[in-house]
C-alpha positions in Angstrom: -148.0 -187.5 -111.9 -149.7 -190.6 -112.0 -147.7 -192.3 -114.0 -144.8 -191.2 -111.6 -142.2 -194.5 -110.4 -140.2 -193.7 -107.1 -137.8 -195.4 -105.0 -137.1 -194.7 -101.1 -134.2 -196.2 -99.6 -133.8 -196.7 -96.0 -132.9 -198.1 -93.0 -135.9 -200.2 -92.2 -138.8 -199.1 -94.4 -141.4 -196.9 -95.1 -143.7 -198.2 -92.2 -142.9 -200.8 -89.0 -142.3 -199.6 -85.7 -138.5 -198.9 -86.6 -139.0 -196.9 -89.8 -137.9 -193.4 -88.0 -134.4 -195.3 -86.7 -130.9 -194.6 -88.6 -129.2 -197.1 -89.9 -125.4 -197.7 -90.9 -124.3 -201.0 -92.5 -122.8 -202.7 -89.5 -126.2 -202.1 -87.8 -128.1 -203.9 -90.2 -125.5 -206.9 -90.5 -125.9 -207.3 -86.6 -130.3 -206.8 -86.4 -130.3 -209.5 -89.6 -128.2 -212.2 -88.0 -125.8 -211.7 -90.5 -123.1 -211.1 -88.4 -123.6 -214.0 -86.4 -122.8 -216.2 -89.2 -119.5 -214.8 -89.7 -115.8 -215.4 -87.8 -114.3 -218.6 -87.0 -116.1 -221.0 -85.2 -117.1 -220.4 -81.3 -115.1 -216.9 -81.5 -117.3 -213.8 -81.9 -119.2 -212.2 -84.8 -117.6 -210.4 -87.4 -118.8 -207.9 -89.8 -118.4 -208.7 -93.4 -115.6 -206.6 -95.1 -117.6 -204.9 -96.9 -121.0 -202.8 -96.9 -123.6 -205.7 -97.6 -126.8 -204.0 -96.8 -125.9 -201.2 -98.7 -125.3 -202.5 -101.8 -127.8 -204.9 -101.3 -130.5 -202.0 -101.2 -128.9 -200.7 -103.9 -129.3 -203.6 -106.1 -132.9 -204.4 -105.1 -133.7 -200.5 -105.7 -132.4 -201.1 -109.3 -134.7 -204.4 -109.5 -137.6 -202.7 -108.0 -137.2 -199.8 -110.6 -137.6 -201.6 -113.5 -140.2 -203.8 -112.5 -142.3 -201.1 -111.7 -141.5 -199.4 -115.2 -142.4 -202.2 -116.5 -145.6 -203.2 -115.0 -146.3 -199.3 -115.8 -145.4 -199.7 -119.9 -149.5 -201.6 -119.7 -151.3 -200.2 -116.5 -150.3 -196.6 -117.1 -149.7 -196.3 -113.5 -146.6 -195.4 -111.4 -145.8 -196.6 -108.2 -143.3 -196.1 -105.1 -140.5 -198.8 -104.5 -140.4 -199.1 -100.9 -136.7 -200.4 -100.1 -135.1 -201.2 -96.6 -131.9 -202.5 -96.0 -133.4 -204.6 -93.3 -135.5 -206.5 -96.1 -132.4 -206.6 -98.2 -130.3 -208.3 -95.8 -132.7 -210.7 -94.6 -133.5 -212.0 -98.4 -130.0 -212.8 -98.3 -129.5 -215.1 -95.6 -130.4 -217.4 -98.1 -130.4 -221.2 -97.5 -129.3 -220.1 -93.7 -132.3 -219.0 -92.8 -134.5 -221.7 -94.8 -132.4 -224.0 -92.6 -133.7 -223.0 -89.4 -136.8 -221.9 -90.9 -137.4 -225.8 -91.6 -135.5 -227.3 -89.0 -136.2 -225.1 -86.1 -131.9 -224.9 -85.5 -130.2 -221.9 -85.7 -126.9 -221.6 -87.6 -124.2 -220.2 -86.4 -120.3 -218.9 -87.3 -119.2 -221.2 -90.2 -115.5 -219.6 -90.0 -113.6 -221.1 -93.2 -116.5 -224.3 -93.5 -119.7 -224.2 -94.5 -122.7 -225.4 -93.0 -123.3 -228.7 -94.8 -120.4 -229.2 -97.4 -117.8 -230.5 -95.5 -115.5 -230.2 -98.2 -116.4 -226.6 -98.8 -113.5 -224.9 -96.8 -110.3 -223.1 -97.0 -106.9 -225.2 -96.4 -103.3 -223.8 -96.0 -100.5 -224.7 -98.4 -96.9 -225.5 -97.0 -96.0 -222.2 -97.8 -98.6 -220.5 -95.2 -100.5 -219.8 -98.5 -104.3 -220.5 -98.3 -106.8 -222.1 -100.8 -110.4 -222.5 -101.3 -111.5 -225.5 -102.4 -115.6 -225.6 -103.0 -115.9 -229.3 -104.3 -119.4 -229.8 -103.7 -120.3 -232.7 -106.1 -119.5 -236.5 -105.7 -117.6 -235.9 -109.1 -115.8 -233.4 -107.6 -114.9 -235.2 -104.4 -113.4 -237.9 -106.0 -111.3 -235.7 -108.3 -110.1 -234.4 -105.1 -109.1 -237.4 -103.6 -106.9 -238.5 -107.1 -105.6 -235.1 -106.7 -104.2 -235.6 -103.4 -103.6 -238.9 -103.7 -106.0 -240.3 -101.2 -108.1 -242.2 -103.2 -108.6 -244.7 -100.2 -111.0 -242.0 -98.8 -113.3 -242.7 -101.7 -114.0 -246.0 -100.2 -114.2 -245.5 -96.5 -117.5 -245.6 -95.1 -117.2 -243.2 -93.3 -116.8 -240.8 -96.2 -119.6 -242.3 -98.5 -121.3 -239.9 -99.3 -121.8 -235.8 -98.2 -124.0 -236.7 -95.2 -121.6 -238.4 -93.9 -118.7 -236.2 -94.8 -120.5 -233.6 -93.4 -120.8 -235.9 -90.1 -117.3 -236.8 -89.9 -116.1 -234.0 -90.9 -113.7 -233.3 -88.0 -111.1 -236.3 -89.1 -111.9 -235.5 -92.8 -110.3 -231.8 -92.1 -107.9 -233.2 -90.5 -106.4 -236.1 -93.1 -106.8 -232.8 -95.8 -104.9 -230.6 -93.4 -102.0 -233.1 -93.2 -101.9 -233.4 -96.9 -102.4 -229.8 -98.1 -99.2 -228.9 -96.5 -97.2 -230.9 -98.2 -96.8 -228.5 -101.1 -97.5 -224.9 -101.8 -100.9 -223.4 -102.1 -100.7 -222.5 -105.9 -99.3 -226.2 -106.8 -102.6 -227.3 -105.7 -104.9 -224.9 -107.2 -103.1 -225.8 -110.5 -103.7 -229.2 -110.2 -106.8 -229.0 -109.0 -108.2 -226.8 -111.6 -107.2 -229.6 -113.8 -108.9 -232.0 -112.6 -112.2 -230.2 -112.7 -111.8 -229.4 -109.3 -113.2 -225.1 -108.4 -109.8 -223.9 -106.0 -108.4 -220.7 -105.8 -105.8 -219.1 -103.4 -107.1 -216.5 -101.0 -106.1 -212.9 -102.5 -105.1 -209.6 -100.6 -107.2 -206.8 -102.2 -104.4 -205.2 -104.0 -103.6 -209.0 -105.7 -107.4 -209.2 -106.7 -106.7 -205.7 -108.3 -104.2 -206.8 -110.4 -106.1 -210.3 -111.5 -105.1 -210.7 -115.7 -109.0 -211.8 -115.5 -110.2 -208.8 -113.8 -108.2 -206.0 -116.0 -109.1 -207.8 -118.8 -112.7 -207.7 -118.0 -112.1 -203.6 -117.4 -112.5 -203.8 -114.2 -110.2 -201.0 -112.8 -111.0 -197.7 -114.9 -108.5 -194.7 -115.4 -110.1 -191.5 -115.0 -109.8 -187.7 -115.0 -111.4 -185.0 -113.6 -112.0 -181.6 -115.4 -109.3 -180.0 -113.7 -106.7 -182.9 -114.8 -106.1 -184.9 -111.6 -106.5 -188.5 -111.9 -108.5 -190.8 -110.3 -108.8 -195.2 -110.6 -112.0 -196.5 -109.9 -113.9 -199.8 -109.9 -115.2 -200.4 -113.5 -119.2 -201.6 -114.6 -119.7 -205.6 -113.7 -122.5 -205.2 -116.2 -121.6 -205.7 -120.1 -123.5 -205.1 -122.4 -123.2 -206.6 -126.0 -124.9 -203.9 -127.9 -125.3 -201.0 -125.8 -121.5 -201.9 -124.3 -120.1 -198.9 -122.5 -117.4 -196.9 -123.8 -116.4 -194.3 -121.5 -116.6 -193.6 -117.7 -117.7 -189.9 -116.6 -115.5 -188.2 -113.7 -117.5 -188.7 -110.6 -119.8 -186.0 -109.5 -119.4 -183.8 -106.4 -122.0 -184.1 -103.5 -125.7 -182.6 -104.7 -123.6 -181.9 -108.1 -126.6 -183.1 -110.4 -129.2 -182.7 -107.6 -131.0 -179.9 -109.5 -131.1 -181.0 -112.8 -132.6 -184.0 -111.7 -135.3 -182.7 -110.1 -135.9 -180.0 -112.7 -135.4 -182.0 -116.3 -136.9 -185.3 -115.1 -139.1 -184.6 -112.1 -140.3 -181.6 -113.2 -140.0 -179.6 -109.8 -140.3 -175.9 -110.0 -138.0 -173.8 -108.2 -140.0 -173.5 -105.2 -140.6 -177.2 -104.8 -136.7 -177.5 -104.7 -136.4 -174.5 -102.4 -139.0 -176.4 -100.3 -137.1 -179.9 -100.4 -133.9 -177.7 -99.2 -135.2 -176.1 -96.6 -136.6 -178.9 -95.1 -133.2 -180.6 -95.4 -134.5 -183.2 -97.9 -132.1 -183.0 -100.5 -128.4 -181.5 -100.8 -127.1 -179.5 -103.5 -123.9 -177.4 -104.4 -123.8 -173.8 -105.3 -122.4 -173.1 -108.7 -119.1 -171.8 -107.3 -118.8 -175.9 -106.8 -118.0 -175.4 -102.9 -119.8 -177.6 -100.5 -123.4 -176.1 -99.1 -122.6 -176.6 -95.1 -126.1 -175.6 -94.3 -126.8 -179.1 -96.5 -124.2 -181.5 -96.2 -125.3 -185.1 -96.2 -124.3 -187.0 -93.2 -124.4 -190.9 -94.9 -127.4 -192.1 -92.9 -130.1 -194.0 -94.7 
């Protein structure tokens, strides 16, 4: 159909010498340099804790899908969205990869710092505790200072501005590491919040579950399936003020909807989908709801 809009997601593109490879997250954190931004300074990379080419693609796919739609609504054409997690990752190295792409360096592990904000950096509480604090303003610095009560660093020359924070910032950690361990981590936060100042105390995942702010926002979503067992999931990040959602559907098996996908909105006749699975393009389930072995997906992009 010409007015047809696709989307292929994979590894490394529809065309480039590596567009045949697999690819698995942790792959495409390590070929994008990702990884070697991440873990403590002069240890060894670390992956990020969770799949960030992955849902990276994913997002892009969803941007790519609607611009095309729209572009089509006065062309009248369709198009493919080309996707590759490769592309994904890379668009997010953000200002660490303008940096060297101007300067010629090349960035490495950041650990709990970040690259030019000296002041940008987690701290540990007396209690063992740990905070964030991302004062990256002047306003914000001095706010910290009165805070801690080290409002001679405001006037030190060494500390005049972020530059050269950022160049001193080896005795600067360390006059903030003496002082943030003089009370406990949340203490801070509160007064630092205050004061204007962003903070927040590093959460375990099942503490970031229970945030009032995040099951207020319906974040964590009670769910059951058709046969009555229950299931919690993630909730939508996106809300809507009109169209706001109102319910959550039980999640679908493996190829549960594959069919009436390509049948109501693609179209496909019954031998086009017999086609697509015998040439092991899609997965489906037969209507007995057991698992088609012959067709099982294997997670690779």
């Amino acid at each position: 159909s010409p007015g047809l809009v696709w989307c292929s997601i994979s590894g490394f593109g529809q065309d480039g010498p590596n567009r045949d490879f697999p690819a698995y997250d942790m792959m495409i954190q390590a070929l994008s340099g990702v990884m070697s931004l991440t873990g403590e300074r002069g240890g060894s990379p670390v992956r990020a804790g969770i799949p960030l080419s992955d849902l990276a693609a994913g997002m892009f796919a969803v941007i790519g899908i609607l611009a095309a739609i729209e572009e089509r609504s006065s062309s009248g054409q369709g198009q493919q969205i080309d996707i590759s997690l490769l592309d994904s990752q890379i668009s997010m190295l953000s200002y660490l990869g303008t940096y060297h792409l101007v300067s010629g360096d090349v960035p490495s592990r950041q650990g709990r710092g970040h690259e030019s904000i000296p002041t940008y950096r987690s701290f540990k509480g007396r209690d063992g505790e740990q905070l964030v604090i991302t004062a990256n303003t002047e306003a914000m610095w001095r706010s910290l200072c009165e805070v801690l009560e080290l409002q001679e660093l405001v006037d030190d020359d060494q500390f005049a501005n972020n530059e050269l924070r950022n160049l001193n910032r080896e005795p600067l950690w360390a006059i903030l590491e003496q002082r943030f361990k003089e009370r406990p981590a949340q203490e801070w936060v509160d007064d630092l919040l205050a004061a204007s100042v962003p903070t927040a105390t590093i959460k375990n995942l099942d503490e970031a579950l229970m945030d009032p702010q995040v099951v207020h926002r319906n974040m964590i979503v009670e769910l059951r399936s058709p046969t009555g067992t229950p299931l919690r999931l993630l909730g939508d990040p996106v809300k809507l003020s009109r169209t706001r959602r109102s319910s959550y559907k039980y999640p679908p098996k493996l190829g549960e909807d594959t069919i009436s996908v390509l049948k109501e909105l693609l179209g496909l006749s019954e031998i086009q989908i017999e086609d697509l699975r015998e040439a092991g393009a899609i997965t489906s389930r037969p209507s007995d709801g057991r698992a088609d072995p012959k067709h099982s997906g294997n997670g690779e992009h």
